[in-house]
DSSP file (Angstrom, degrees, kcal/mol; ACC not computed):
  #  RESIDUE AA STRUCTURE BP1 BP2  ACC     N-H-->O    O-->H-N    N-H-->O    O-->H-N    TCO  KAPPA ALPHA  PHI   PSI    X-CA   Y-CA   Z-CA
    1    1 A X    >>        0   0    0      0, 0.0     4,-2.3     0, 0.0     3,-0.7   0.000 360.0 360.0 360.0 -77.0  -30.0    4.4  -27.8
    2    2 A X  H 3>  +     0   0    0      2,-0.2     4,-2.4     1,-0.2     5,-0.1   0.883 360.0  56.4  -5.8 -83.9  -26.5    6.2  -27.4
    3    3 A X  H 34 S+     0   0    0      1,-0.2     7,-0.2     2,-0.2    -1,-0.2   0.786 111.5  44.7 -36.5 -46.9  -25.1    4.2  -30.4
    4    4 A X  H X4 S+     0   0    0     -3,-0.7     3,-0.8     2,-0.2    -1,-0.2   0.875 106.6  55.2 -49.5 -47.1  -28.1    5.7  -32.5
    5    5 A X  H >< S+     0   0    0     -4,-2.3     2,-2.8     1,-0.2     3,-0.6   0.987 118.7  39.0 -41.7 -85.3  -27.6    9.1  -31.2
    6    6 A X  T 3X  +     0   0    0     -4,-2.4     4,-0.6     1,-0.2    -1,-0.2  -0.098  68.4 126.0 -70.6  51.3  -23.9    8.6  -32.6
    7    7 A X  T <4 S+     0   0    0     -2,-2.8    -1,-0.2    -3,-0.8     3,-0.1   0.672  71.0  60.2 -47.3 -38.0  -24.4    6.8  -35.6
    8    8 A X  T <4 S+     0   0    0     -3,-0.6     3,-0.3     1,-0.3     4,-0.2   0.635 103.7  45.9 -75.4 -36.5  -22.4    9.4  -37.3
    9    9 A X  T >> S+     0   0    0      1,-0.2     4,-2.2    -3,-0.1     3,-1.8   0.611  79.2  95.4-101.2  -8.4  -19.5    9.0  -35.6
   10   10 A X  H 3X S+     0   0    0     -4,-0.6     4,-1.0     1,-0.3    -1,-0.2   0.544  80.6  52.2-112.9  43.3  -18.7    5.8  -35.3
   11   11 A X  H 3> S+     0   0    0     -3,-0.3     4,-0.7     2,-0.2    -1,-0.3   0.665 115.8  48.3 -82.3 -23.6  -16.6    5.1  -37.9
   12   12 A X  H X> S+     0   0    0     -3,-1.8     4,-2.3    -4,-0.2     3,-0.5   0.900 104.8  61.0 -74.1 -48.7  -14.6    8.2  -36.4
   13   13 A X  H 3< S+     0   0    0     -4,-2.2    -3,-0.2     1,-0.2    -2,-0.2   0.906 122.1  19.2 -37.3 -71.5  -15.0    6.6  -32.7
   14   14 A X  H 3< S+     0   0    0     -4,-1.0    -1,-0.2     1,-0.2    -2,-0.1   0.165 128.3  41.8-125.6  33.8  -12.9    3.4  -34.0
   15   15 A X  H << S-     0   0    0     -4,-0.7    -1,-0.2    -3,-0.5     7,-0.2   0.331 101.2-137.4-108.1  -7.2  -11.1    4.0  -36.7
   16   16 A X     <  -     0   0    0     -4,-2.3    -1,-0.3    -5,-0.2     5,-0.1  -0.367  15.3-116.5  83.5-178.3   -9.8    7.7  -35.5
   17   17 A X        -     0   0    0      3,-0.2    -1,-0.1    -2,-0.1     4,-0.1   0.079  57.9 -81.6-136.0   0.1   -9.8   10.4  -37.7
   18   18 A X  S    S+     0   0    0      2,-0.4    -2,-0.0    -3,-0.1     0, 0.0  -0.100 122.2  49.9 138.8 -50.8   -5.8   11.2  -37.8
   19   19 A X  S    S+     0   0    0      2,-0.1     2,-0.4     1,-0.0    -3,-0.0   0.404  92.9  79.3-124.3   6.0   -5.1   13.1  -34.9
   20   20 A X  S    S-     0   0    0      2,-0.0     2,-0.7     0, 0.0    -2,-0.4  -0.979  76.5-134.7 -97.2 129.3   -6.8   10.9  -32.1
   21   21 A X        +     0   0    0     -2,-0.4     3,-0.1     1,-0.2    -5,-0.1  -0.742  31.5 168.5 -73.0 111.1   -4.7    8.0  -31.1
   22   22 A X        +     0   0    0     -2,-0.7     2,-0.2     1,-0.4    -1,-0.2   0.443  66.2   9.6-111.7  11.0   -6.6    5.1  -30.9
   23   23 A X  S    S-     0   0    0      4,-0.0    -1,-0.4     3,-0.0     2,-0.2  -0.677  70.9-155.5-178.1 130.1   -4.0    1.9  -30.6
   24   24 A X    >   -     0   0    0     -2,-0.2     3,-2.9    -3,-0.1     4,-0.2  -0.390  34.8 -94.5-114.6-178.7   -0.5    2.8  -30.1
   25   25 A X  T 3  S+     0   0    0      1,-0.4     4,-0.4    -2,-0.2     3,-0.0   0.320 115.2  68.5-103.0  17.5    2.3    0.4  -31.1
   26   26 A X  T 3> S+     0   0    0      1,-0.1     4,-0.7     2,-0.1    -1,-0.4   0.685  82.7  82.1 -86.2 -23.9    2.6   -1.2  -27.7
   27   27 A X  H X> S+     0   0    0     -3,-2.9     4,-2.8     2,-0.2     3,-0.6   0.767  84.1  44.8 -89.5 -16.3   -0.3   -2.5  -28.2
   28   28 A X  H 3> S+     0   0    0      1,-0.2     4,-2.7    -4,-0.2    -1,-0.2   0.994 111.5  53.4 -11.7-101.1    0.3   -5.6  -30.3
   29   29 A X  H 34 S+     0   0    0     -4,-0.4     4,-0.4     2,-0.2    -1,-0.2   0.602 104.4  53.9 -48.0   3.0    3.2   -6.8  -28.3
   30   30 A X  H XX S+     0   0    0     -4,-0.7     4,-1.5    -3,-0.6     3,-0.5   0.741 112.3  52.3 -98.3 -49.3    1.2   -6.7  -24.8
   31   31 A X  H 3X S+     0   0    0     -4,-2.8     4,-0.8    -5,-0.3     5,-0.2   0.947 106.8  45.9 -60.6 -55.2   -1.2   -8.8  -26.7
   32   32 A X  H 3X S+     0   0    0     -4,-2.7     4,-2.3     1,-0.2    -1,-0.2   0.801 114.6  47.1 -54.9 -33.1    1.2  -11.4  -27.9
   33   33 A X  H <>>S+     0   0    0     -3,-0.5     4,-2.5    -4,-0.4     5,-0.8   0.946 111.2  57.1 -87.1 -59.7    3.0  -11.9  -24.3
   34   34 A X  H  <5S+     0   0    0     -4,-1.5    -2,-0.2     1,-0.2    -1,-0.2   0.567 112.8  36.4 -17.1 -37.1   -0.4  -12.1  -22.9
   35   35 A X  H  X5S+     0   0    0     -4,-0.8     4,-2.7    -3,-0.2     5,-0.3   0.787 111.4  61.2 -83.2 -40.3   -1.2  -14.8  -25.0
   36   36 A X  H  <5S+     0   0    0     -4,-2.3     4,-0.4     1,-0.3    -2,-0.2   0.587 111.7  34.6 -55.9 -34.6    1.9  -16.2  -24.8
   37   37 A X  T  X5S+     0   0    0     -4,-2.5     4,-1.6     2,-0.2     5,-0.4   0.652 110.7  60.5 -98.9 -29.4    1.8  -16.7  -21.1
   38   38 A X  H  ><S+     0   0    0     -5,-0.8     4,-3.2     1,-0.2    -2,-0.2   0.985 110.0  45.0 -59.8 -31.9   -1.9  -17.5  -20.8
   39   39 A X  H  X S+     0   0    0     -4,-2.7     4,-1.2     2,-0.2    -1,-0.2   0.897 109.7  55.4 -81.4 -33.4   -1.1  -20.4  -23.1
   40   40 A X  H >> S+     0   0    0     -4,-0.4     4,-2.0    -5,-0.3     3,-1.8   0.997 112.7  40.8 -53.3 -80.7    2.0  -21.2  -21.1
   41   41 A X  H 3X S+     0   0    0     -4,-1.6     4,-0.7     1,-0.3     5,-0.4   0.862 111.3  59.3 -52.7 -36.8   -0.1  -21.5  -17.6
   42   42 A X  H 3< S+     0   0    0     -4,-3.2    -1,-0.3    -5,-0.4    -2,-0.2   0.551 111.4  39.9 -86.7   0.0   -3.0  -23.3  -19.3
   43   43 A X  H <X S+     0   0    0     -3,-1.8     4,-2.6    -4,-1.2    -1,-0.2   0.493 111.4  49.9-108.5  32.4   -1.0  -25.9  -20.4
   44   44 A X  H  X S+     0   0    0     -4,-2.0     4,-0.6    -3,-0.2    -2,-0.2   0.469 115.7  50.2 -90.6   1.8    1.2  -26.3  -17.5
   45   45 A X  H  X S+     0   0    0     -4,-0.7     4,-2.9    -5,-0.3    -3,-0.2   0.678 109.6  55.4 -93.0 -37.4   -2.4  -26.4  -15.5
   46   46 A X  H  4 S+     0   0    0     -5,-0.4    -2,-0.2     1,-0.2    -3,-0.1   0.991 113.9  33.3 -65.5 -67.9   -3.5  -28.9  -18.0
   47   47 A X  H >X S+     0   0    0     -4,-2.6     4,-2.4     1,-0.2     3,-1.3   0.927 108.0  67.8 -82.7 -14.3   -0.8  -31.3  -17.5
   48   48 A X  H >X S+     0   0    0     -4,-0.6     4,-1.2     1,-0.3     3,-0.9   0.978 106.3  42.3 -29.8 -70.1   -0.5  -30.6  -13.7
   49   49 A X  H 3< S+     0   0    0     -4,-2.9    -1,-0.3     1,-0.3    -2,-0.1  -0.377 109.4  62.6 -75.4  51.4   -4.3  -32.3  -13.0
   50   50 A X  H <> S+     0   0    0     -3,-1.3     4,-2.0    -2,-0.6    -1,-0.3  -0.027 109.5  36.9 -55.1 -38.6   -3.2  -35.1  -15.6
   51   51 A X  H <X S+     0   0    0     -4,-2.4     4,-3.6    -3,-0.9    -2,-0.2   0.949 118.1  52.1 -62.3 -44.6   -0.4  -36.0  -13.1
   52   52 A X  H >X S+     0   0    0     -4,-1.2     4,-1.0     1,-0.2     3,-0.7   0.972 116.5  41.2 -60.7 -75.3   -2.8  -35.3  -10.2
   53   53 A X  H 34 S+     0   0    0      1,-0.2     3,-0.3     2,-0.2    -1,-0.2   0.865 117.8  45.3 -27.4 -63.3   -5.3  -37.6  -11.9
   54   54 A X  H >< S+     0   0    0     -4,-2.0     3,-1.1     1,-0.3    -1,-0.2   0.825 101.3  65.4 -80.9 -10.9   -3.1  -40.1  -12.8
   55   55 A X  H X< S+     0   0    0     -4,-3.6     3,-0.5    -3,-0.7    -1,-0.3   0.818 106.2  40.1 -46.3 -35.8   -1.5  -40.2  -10.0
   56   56 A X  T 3X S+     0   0    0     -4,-1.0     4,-0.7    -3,-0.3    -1,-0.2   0.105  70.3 117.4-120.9  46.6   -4.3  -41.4   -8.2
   57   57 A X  T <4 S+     0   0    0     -3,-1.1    -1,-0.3     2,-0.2     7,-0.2   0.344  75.1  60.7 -96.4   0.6   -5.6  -43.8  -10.8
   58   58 A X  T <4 S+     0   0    0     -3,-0.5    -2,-0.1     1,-0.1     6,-0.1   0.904 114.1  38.6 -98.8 -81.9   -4.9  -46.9   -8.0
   59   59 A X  T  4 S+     0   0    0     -4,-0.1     2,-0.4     2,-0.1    -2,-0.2   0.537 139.9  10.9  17.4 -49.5   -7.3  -45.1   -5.7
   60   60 A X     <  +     0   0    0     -4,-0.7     0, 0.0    -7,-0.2     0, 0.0  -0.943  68.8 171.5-144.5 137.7  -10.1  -43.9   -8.6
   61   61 A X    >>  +     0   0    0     -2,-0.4     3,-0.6     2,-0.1     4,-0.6   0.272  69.2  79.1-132.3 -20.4   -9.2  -45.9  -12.0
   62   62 A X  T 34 S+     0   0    0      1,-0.2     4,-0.3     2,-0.1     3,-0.3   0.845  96.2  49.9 -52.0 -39.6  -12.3  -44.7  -13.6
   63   63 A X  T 3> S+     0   0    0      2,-0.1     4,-2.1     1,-0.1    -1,-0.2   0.434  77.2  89.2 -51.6 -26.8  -10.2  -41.8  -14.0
   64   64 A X  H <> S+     0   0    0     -3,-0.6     4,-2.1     1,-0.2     5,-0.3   0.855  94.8  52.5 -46.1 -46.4   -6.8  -43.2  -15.5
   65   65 A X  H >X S+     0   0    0     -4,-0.6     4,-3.3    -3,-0.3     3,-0.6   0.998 106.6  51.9 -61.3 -52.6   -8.7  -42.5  -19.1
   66   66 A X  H 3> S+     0   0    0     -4,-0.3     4,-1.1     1,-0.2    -2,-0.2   0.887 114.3  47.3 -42.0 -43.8   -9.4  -38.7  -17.9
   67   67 A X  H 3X S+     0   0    0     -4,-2.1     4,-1.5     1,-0.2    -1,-0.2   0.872 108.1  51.2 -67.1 -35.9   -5.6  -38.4  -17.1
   68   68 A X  H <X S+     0   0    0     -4,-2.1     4,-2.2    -3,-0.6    -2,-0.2   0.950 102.5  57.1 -57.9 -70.3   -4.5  -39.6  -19.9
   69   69 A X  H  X S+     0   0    0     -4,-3.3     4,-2.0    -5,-0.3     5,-0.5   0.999 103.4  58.6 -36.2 -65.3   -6.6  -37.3  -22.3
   70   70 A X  H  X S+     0   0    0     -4,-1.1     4,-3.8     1,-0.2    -1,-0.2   0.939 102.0  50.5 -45.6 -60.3   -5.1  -34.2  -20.7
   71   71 A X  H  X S+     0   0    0     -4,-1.5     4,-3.2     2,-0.2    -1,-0.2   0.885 111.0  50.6 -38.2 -51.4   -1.6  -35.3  -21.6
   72   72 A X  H  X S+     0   0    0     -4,-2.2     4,-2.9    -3,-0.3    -2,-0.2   0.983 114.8  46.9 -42.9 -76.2   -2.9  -35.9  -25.4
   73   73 A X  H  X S+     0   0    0     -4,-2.0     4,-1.9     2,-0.2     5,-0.3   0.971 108.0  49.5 -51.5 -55.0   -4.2  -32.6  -25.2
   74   74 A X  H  X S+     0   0    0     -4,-3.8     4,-2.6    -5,-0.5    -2,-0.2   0.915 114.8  50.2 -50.2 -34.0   -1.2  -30.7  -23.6
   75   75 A X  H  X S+     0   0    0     -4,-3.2     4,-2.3     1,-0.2    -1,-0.2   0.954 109.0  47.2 -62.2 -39.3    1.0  -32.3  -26.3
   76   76 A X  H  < S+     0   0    0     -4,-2.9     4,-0.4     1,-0.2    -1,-0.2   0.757 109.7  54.7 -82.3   5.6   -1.2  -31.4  -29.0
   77   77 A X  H >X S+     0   0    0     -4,-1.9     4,-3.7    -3,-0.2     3,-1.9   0.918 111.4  48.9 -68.9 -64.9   -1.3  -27.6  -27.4
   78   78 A X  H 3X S+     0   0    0     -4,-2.6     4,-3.4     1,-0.4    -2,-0.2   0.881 111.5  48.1 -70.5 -27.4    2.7  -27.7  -27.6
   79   79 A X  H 3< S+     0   0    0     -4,-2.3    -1,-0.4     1,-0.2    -2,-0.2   0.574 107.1  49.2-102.8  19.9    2.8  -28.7  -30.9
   80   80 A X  H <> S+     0   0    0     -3,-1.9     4,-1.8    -4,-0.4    -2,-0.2   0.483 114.6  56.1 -72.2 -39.3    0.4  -26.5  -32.3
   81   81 A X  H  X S+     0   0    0     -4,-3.7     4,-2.9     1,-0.2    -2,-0.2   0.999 112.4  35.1 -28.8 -84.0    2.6  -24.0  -30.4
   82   82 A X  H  < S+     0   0    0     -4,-3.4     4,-0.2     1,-0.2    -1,-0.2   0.432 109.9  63.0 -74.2  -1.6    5.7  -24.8  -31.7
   83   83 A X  H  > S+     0   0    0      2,-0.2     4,-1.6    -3,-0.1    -1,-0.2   0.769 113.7  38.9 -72.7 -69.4    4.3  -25.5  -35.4
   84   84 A X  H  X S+     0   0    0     -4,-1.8     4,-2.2     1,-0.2     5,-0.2   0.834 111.2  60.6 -72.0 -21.1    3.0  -21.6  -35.6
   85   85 A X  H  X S+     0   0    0     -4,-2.9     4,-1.1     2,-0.2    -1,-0.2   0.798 110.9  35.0 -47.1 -45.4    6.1  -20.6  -33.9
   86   86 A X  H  4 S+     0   0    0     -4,-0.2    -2,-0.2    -5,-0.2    -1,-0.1   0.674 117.5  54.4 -85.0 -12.3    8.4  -22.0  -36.8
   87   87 A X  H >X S+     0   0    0     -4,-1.6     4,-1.6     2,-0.2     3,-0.9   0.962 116.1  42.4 -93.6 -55.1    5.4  -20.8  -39.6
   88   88 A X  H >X S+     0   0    0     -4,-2.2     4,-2.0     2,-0.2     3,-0.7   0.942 115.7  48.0 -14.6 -67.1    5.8  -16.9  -37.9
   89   89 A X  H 3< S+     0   0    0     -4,-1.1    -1,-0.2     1,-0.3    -2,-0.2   0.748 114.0  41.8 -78.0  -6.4    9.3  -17.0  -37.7
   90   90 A X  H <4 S+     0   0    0     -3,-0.9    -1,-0.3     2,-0.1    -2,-0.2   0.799 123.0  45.6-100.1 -23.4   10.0  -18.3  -41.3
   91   91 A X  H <<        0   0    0     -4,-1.6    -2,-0.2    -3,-0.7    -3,-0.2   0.961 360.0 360.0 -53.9 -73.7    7.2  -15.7  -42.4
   92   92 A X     <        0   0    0     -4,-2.0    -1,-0.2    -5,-0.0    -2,-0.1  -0.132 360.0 360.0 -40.5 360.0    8.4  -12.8  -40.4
């Protein structure tokens, strides 16, 4: 209902019109370290429970495959990382 009432405006609402700021130049870099560490913890969480797991594959061995897989993935995480890292920095 709102959104209908302002129909009019909102191409002013989010693109601005000039003299409202509506994304300042910080905001980029807070995204990029943002990502940049989320990707960091999820896969240092990722291969964390892949040690956890394989660790205790003499205990639960049904599991050994599960541990394994996590590792697979956190390598292909880092080198998808470090693959758009080198494609950025030779772009840029």
């Amino acid at each position: 209902m709102v959104l209908y009432i302002h129909r009019n405006k909102l191409k002013e609402i989010f693109y601005g019109d000039g003299s409202v700021i509506v994304k300042d130049e910080r905001t980029q870099p807070i995204n990029e370290k943002a990502a940049t560490m989320t990707l960091g913890v999820l896969i240092a969480v990722i291969i964390w429970v892949g040690i956890v797991i394989t660790a205790l594959k003499t205990s639960y061995p049904q599991y050994s495959y599960v541990g394994y897989t996590l590792f697979v993935v956190a390598i292909f995480c880092l080198i998808l990382y470090i693959s758009a890292r080198t494609y950025y920095a030779r772009k840029f």
